[in-house]
C-alpha positions in Angstrom: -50.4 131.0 108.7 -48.7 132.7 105.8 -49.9 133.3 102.3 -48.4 134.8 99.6 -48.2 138.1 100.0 -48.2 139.3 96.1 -51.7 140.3 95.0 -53.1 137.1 92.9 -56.6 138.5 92.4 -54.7 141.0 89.6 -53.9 137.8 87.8 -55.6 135.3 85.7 -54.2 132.3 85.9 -54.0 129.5 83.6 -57.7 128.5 83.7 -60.1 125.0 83.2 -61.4 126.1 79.2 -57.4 126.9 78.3 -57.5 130.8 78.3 -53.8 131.8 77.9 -51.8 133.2 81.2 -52.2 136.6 81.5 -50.8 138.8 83.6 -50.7 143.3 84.7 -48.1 144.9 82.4 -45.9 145.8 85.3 -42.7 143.2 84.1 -44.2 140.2 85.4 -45.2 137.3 83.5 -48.0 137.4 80.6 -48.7 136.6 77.0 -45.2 137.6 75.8 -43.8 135.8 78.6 -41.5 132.8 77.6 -42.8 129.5 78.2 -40.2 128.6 80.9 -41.1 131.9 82.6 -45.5 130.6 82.9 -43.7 127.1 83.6 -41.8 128.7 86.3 -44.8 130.9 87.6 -46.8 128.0 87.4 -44.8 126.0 89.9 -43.9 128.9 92.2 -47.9 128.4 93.2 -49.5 125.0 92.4 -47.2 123.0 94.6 -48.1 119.8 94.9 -46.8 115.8 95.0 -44.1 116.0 92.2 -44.7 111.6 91.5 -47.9 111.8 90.7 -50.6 113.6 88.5 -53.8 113.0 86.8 -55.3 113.2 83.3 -58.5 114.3 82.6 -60.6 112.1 80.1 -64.0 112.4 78.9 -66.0 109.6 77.5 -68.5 110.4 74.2 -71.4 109.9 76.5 -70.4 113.5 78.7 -69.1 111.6 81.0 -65.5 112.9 83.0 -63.1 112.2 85.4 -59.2 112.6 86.4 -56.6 109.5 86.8 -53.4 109.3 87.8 -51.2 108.9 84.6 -49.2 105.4 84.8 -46.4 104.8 82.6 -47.4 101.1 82.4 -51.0 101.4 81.0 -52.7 99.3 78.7 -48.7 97.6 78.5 -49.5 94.0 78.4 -46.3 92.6 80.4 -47.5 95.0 83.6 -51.1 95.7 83.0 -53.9 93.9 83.9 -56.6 96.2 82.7 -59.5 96.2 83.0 -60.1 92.7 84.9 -57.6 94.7 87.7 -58.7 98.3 88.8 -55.8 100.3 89.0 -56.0 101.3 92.8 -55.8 97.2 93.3 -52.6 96.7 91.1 -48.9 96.3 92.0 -47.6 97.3 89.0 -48.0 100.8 89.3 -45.8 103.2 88.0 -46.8 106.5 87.8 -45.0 109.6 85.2 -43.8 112.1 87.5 -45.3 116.0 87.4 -42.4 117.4 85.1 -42.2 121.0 83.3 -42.7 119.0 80.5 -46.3 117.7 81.8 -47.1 121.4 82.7 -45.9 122.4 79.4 -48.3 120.8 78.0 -50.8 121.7 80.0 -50.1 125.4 79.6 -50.8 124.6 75.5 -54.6 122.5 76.0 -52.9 119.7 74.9 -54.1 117.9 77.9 -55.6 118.6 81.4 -53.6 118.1 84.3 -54.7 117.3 88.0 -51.9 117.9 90.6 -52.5 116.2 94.2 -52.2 119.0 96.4 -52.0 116.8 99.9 -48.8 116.3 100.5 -47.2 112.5 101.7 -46.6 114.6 105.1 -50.4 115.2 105.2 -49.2 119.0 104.5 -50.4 121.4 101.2 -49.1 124.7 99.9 -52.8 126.0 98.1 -56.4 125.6 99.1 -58.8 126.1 96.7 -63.0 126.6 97.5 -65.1 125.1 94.5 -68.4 127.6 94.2 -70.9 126.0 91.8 -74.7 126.3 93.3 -77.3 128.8 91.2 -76.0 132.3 92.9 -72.2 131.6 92.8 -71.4 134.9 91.8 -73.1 136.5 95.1 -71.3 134.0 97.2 -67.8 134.7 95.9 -68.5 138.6 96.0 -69.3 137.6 99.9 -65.9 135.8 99.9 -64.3 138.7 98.3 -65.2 141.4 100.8 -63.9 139.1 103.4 -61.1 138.5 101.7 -60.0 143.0 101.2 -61.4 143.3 104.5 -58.5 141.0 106.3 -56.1 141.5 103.3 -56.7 138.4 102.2 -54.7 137.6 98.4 -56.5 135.4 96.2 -56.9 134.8 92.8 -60.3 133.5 91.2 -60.6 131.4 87.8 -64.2 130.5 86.0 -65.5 126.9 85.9 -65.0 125.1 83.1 -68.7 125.2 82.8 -68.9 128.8 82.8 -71.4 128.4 85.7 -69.2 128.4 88.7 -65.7 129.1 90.0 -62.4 128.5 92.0 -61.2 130.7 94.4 -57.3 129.9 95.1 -55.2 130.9 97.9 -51.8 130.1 97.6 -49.7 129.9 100.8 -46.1 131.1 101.7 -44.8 127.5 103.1 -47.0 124.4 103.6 -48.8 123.6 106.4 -50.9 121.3 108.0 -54.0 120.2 105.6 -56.5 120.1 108.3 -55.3 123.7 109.2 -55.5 124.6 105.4 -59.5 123.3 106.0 -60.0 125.4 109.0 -59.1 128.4 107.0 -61.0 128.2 104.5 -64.5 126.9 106.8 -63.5 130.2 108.5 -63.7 132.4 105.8 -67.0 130.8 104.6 -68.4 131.1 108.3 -67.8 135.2 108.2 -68.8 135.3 104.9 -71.9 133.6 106.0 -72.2 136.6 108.1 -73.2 139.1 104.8 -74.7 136.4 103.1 -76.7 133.3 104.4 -77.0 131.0 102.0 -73.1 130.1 101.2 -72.8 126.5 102.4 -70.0 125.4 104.0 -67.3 122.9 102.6 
């Protein structure tokens, strides 16, 4: 398995709350940057289906969720809403992941969701979710697993501020179940300095 092999724990990517794209000042991309180049940089590591992608919405009650954007919602001659679900309807026609989607993405406008399995059952990223009351301890654990095998990954905070993403991007895709076994690896030696991370 290959991954990357830039250093993407210097960077902070673009993150959940909308903090810009920043980057070290050594000529890659940052604040400065155009947008086609954070488009660009963007794509070169969140590679996923390119048909498909997902809004967030929230609802005034708190409540959230992601789904797939379809050019023919709510369009009377197609859509059968809400007497059909969506996953039951044959009318489906779903806006591709564009630069323009990222775009706007990149400037809050909305919240994107990319698909990362691929229709070969194959991904190019893995990303570990770390939420529970000590999150910080377990990604530290992670971390020191991560420098000791010289591992690159890059880390982004939670939306809530109470969590966060560990991302490792990888070199060419590979088998999802394989992209699994990586990361239930790295949480089993982790487990090693500290107990109490569970496992995915």
């Amino acid at each position: 398995m290959k991954q990357k092999n830039k250093e993407y724990s210097k960077y902070e990517l673009k993150t959940e709350n909308n903090t810009p794209v920043e980057e070290s000042d050594d000529g890659h991309v940052n604040n400065q940057s155009s947008p086609e180049e954070k488009i660009n940089l963007y794509l070169s590591l969140f590679k996923g289906r390119k048909d498909v992608y997902a809004k967030r919405w929230e609802k005034a009650d708190g409540k959230s969720g992601y789904t797939p954007v379809c050019l023919n919602e709510w369009n009377k001659e197609f859509c059968e809403k809400p007497r059909v679900k969506c996953s039951q309807c044959t009318n489906k026609n779903y806006e591709p992941f564009s630069k323009a989607v990222i775009n706007k993405h990149l400037r809050g406008s909305i919240i994107a969701g990319i698909y990362p399995l691929l229709e070969d059952e194959k991904c190019n990223f893995l990303a570990i979710d770390f939420d529970d009351g000590e999150w910080e301890k377990d990604v530290s654990a992670i971390i020191e697993v991560c420098k000791e095998f010289n591992i690159p990954f890059s880390i982004e905070r939670s939306r809530s501020g109470e969590g966060a993403h560990m991302w490792f991007f990888f070199e060419e895709s590979m088998e999802a179940t394989l992209a699994r076994k990586f990361g239930s690896s790295l949480l089993t030696y982790a487990m090693e300095k500290r107990y109490q991370i569970k496992l995915l």
